[in-house]
C-alpha positions as CSV (number, residue, x, y, z in Angstrom):
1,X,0.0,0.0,0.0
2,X,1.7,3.7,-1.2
3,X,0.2,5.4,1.6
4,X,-1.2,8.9,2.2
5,X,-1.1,12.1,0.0
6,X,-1.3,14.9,2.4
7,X,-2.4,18.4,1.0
8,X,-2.8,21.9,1.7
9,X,-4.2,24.7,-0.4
10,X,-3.8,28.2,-0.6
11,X,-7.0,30.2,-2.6
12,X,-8.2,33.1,-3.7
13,X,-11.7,32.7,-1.7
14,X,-13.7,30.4,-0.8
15,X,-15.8,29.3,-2.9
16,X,-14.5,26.6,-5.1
17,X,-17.2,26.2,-7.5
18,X,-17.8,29.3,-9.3
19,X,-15.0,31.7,-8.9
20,X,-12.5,31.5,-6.6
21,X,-9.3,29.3,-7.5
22,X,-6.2,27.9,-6.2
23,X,-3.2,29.9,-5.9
24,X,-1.0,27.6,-4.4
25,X,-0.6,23.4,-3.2
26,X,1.7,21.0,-1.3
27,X,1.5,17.5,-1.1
28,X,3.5,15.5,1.6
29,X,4.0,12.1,1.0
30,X,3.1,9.7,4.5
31,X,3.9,6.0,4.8
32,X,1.5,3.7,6.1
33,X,2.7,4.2,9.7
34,X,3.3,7.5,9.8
35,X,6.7,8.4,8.3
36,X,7.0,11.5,6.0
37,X,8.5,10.6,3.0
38,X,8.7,13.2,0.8
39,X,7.0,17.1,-0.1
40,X,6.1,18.8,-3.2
41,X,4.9,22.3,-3.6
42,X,3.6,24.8,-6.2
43,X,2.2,28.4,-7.0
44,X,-0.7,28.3,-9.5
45,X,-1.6,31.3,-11.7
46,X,-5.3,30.9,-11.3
47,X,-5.6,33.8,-14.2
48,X,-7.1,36.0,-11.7
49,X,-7.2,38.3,-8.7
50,X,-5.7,37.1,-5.7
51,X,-7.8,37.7,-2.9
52,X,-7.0,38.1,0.2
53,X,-3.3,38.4,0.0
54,X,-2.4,39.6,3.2
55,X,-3.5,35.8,5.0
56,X,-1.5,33.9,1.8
57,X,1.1,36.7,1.3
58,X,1.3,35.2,-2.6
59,X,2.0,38.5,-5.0
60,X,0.7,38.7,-8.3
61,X,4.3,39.0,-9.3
62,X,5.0,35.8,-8.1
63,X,1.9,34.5,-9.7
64,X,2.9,35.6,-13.3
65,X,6.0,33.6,-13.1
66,X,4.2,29.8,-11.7
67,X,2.1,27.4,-13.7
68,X,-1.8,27.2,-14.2
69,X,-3.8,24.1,-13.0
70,X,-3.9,22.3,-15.6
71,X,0.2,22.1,-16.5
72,X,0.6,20.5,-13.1
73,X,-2.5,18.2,-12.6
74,X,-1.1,15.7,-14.3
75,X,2.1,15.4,-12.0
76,X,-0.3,16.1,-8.9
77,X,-2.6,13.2,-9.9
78,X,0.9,10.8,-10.5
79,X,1.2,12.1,-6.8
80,X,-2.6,11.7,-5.2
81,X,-3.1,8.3,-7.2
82,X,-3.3,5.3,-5.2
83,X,-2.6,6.9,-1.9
84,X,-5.4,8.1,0.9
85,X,-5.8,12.0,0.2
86,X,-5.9,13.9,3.7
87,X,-6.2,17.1,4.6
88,X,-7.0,19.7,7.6
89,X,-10.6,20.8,6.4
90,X,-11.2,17.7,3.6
91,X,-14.3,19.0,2.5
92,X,-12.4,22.3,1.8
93,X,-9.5,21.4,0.0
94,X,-11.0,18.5,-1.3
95,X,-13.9,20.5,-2.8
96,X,-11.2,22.6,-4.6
97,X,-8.9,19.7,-6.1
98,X,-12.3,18.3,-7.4
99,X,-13.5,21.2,-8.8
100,X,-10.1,22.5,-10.6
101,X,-10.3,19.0,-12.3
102,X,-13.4,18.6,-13.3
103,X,-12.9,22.4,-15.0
104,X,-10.8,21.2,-17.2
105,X,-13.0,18.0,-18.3
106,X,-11.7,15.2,-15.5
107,X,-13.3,13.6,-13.1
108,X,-11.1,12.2,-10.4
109,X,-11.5,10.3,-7.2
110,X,-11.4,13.5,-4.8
111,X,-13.6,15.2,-3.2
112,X,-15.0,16.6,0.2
113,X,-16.2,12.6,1.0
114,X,-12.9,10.8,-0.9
115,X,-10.0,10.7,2.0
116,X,-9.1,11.4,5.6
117,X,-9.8,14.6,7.7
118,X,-7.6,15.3,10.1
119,X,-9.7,18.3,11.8
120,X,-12.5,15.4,11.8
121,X,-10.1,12.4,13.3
122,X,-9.5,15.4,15.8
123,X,-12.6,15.3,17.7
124,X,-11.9,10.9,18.3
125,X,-8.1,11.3,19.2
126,X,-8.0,14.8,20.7
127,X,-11.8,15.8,22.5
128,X,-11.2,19.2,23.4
129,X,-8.5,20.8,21.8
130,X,-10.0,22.9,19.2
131,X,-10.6,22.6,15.6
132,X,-7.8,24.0,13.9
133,X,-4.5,23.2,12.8
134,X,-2.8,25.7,15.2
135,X,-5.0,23.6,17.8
136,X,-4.7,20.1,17.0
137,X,-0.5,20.7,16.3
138,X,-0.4,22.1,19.8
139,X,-1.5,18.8,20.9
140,X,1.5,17.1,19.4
141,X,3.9,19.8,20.3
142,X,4.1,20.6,16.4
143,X,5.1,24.0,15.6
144,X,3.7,25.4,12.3
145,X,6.6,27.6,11.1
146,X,4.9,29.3,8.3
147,X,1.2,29.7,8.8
148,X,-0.8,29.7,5.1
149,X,1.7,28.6,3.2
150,X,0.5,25.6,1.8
151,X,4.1,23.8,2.2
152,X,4.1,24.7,6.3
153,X,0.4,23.8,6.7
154,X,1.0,20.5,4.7
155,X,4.0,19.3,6.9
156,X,2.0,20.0,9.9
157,X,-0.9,18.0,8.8
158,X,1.6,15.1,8.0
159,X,2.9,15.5,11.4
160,X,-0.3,15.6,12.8
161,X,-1.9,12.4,11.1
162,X,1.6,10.5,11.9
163,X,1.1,11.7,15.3
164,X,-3.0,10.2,15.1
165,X,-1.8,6.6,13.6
166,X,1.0,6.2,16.5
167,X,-1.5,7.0,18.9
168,X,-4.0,3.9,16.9
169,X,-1.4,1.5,15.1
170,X,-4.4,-1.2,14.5
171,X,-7.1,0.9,13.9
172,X,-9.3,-0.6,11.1
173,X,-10.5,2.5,9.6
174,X,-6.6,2.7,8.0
175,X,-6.5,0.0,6.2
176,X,-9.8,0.2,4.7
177,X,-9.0,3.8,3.7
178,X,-5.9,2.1,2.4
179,X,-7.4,-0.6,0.5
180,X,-9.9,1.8,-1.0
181,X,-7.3,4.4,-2.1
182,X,-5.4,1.6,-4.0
183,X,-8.5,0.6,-6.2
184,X,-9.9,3.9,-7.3
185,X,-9.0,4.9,-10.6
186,X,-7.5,8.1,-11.9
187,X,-7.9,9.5,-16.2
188,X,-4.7,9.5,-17.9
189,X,-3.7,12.9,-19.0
190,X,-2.6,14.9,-22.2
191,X,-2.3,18.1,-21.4
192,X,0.9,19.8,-21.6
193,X,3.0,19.7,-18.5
194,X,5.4,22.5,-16.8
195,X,7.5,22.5,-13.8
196,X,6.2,23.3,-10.7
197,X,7.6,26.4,-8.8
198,X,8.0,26.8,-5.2
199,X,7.7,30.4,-3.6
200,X,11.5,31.1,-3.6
201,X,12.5,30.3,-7.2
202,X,9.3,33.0,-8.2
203,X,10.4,35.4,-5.4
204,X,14.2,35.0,-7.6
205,X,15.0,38.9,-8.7
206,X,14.9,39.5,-12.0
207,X,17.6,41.2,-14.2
208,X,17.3,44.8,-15.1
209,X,15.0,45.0,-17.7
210,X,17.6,47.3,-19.1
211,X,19.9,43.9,-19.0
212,X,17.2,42.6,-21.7
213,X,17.1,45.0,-24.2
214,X,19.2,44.5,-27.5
215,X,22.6,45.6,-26.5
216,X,22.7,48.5,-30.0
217,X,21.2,48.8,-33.0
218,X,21.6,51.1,-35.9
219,X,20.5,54.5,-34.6
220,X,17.3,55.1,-36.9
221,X,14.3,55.8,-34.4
222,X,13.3,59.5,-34.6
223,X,12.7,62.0,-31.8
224,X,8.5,60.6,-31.6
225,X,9.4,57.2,-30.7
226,X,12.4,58.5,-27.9
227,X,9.5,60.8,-26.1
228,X,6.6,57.6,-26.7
229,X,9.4,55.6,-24.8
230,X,9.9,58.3,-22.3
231,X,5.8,58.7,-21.4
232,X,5.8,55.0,-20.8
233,X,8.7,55.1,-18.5
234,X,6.7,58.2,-16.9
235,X,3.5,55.9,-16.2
236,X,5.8,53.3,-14.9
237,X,7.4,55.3,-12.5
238,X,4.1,57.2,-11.0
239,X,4.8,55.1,-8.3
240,X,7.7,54.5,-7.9
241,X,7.9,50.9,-8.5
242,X,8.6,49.0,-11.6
243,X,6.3,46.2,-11.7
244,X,6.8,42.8,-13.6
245,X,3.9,43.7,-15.7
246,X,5.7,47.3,-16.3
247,X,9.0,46.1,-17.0
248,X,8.0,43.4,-19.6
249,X,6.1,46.4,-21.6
250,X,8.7,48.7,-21.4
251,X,10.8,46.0,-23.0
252,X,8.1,45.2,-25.4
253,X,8.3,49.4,-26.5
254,X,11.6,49.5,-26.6
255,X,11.9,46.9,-29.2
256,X,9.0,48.1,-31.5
257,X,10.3,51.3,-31.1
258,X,13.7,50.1,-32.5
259,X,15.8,51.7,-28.8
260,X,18.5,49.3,-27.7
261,X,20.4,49.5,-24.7
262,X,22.7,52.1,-24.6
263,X,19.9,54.4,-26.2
264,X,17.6,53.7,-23.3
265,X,20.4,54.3,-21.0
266,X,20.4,57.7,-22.4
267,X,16.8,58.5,-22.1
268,X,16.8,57.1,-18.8
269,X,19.7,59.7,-17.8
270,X,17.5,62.4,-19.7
271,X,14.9,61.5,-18.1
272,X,16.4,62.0,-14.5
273,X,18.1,65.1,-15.6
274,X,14.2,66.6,-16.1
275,X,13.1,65.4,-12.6
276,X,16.4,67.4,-11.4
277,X,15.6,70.3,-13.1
278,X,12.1,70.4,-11.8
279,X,13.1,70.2,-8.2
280,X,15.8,72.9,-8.8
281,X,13.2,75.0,-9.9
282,X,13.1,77.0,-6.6
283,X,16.8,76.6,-6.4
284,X,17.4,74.6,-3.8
285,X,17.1,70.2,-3.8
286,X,15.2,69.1,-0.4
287,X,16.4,65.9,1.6
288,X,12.8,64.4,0.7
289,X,13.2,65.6,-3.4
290,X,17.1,64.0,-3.4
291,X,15.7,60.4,-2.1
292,X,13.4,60.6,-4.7
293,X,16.6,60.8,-7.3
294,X,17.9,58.7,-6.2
295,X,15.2,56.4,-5.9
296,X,14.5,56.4,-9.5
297,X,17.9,56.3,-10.3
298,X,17.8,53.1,-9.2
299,X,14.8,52.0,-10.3
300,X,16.3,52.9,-14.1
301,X,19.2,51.4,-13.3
302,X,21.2,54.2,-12.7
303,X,24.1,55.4,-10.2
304,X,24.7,57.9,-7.2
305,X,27.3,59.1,-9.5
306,X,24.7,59.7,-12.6
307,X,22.5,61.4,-9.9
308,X,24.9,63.7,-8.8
309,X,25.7,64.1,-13.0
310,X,22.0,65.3,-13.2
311,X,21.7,67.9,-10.1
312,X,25.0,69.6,-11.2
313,X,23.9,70.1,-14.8
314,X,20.7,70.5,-14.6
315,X,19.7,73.9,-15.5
316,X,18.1,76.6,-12.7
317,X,15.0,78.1,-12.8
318,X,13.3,76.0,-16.3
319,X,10.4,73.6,-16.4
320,X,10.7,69.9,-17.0
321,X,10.8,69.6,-20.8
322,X,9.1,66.2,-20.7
323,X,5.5,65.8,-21.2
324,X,4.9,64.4,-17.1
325,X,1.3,62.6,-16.2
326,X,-0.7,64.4,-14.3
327,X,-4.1,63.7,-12.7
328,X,-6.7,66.4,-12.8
329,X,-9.9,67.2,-11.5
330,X,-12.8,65.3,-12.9
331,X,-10.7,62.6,-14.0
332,X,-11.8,58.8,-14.1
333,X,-10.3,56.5,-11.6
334,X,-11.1,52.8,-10.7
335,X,-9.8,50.5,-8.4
336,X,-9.1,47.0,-8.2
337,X,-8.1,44.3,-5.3
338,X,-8.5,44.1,-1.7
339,X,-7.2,47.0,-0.4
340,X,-5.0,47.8,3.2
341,X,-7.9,50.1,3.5
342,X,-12.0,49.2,3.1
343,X,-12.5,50.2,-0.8
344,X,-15.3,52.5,0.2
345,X,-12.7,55.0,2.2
346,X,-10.4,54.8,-0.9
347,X,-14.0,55.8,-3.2
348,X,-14.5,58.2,-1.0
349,X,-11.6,60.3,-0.1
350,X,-10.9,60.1,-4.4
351,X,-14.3,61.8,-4.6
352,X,-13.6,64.6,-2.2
353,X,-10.7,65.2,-3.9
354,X,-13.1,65.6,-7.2
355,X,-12.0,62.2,-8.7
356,X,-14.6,60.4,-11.1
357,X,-14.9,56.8,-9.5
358,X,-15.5,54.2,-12.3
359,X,-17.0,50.7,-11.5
360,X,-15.2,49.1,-14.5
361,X,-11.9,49.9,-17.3
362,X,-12.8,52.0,-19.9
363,X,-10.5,53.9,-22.7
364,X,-11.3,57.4,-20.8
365,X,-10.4,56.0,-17.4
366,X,-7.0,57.6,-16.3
367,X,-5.7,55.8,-14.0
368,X,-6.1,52.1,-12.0
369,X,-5.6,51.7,-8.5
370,X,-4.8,48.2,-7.3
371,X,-4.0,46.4,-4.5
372,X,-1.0,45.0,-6.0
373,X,0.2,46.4,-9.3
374,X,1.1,43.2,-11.0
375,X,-2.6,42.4,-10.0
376,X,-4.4,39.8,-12.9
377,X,-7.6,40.8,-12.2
378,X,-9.8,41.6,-15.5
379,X,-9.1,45.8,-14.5
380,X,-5.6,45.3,-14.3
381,X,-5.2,43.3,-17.8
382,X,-7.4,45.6,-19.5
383,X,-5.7,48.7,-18.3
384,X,-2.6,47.7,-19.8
385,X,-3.6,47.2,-22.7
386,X,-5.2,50.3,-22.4
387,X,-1.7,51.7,-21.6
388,X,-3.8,53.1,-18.5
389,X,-0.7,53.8,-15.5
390,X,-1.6,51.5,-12.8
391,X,-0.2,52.2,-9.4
392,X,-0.3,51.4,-5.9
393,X,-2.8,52.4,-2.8
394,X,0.3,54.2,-1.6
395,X,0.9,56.0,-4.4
396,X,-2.6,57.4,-5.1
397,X,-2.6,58.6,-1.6
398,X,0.6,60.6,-2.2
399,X,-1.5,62.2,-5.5
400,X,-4.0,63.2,-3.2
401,X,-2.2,64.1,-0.8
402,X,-0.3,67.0,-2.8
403,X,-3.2,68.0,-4.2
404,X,-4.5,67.8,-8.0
């Protein structure tokens, strides 16, 4: 007999059948008497929002990076098959491996009924000591390390359920779980497979995008595409942070637009050399303004050095010659995610400051504000291609706060 497939999910909601998906699974491996023998875990792009990110802590930047459902249920199923599924909260995570299958046409022996509960086996082997994992691990002396990540949660469940059969050795309902597992039959699958991808290799930093860009080409793009470049790089920067989703298009303009490397490198010096002009305007550069510099500096992969460059040639008393975004009064704003702050407040305080709030993503809409800017949510994919700027909570609360 294989054993048990322990699992633990990680979702955007909870409601498996109609919208809400998974964002990220582990499956421990569990011998018949209780020995772990080995763990597997995954992100899943679930091609949507992602909830309540502050209990899973999964960003949509990790997200863009990790496999959808169906390129891993094949290796999940080589996993699950023939083994007793368990899980803390069967019907839950059950209910959700069921339902991502049978989405994509299979129908497999899971399910809220198919399998071992651990919360359940709780109230025979531990009366009294609570429902939850935190509760029932206590018990044991098992210490969750990670709380809601799927790989933490799953390792404490397989502690937890080799902690129940040491407890009961003979007890029948093993077996007969055992047995049962071993005879139910699992679809083969054709769908095309990718690796699965664990928090840490997503979280891996990126190179510059500059680092991606052709290295030179001949110079042949005219003055039109060098300021269509710069507006992007503008929109991108509103708050000061270069998303995933940001730095993929600016890498995707750069090449249509025919700018390599060293020409961006240029335009992103230019570019700094207009915000130091603008806060040299008054003739004088403020602790708060030179962080800011150097800040973006950084973020276009720039030095201290080319910051310095910037402030000492940058010319006194002249306006920005750059086209800069600006949000005005009457403008159309939407927002997107679950907010640090109830959206209603957000609505709010963007009205009083004589903001059009807009329920959905419209060509005339100026700007997106969302949760997290990498956000897959419908808003966020059709504001890009939009070319709408779409920035952080933070950020919009800096517009507002300086006034449009």
């Amino acid at each position: 007999m294989a054993g048990y497939a322990v699992v633990d999910l990680e979702t955007t909601g909870l409601d498996s059948t109609r919208r809400d998906r998974i964002v990220e699974l582990s499956v421990v491996h569990v011998s018949p008497t209780g020995e772990i023998t080995g763990q597997w875990e995954t992100l899943i792009n679930p091609r949507r929002d992602l909830g309540p990110q502050r209990i899973h802590r999964v960003t949509a930047a990790q997200i863009l990076r990790a496999p959808t459902f169906d390129q891993v249920a094949g290796e999940l199923a080589r996993l699950l098959a023939g083994r007793v599924v368990v899980a803390h909260n069967l019907r839950f995570d059950g209910g959700f491996l069921a339902s991502e299958y049978a989405r994509h046409g299979y129908r497999v022996p899971l399910g809220p009924h198919v399998g071992m509960c651990t919360m359940q086996l709780g109230q025979r082997y531990l009366p009294g000591a609570g429902r939850s994992l935190a509760d029932c691990c206590a018990a044991f002396g098992i210490t969750i390390e990670d709380a809601h990540r799927a790989s933490a949660d799953a390792f404490a469940t397989a502690r937890l359920l080799g902690g129940y059969l040491r407890m009961d050795p003979e007890g029948p309902r093993w077996r007969q779980e055992l047995e049962l597992a071993a005879e139910h039959p699992w679809p083969a699958f054709t769908v095309d497979e990718a690796p699965w991808m664990a928090r840490e290799h997503a979280e891996a930093r990126d190179e510059h995008f500059l680092a991606r860009l052709v290295e030179n080409l001949p110079t042949t793009h005219a003055d039109g595409e060098q300021t269509a470049y710069l507006a992007s790089l503008d929109q991108a920067l509103l708050d000061r942070h270069i998303s995933v989703a940001e730095a993929d298009a600016l890498v995707t303009i750069a090449a249509e637009l025919g700018i390599d490397r060293i020409t961006a490198t240029g335009l992103h010096r230019a570019y700094l050399g207009q915000l130091a002009t603008a806060a040299l305007v008054d003739g004088r550069v403020t602790t708060a303004e030179l962080a800011d510099l150097r800040q973006v500096g950084d973020l276009l992969g720039l030095t201290v050095y080319d910051v310095d460059h910037a402030l000492r040639d940058a010319p006194r008393g002249r306006p920005p010659v750059i086209e800069r975004f600006v949000l005005e009064r009457g403008d159309r704003v939407v927002f997107t995610g679950e907010m640090s702050q109830p959206r209603p407040d957000w609505e709010q305080r963007a009205l009083d400051a004589g903001l059009n709030v807009h329920p959905a993503v419209t060509k005339k809409v100026k700007l997106l504000v969302a949760a997290d800017p990498d956000t897959l949510s419908g808003k966020g994919r059709k504001a890009r291609d939009y070319g709408i700027p779409v920035i952080t909570e933070d950020a919009f609360a800096g517009m507002l706060d300086r006034g449009l």
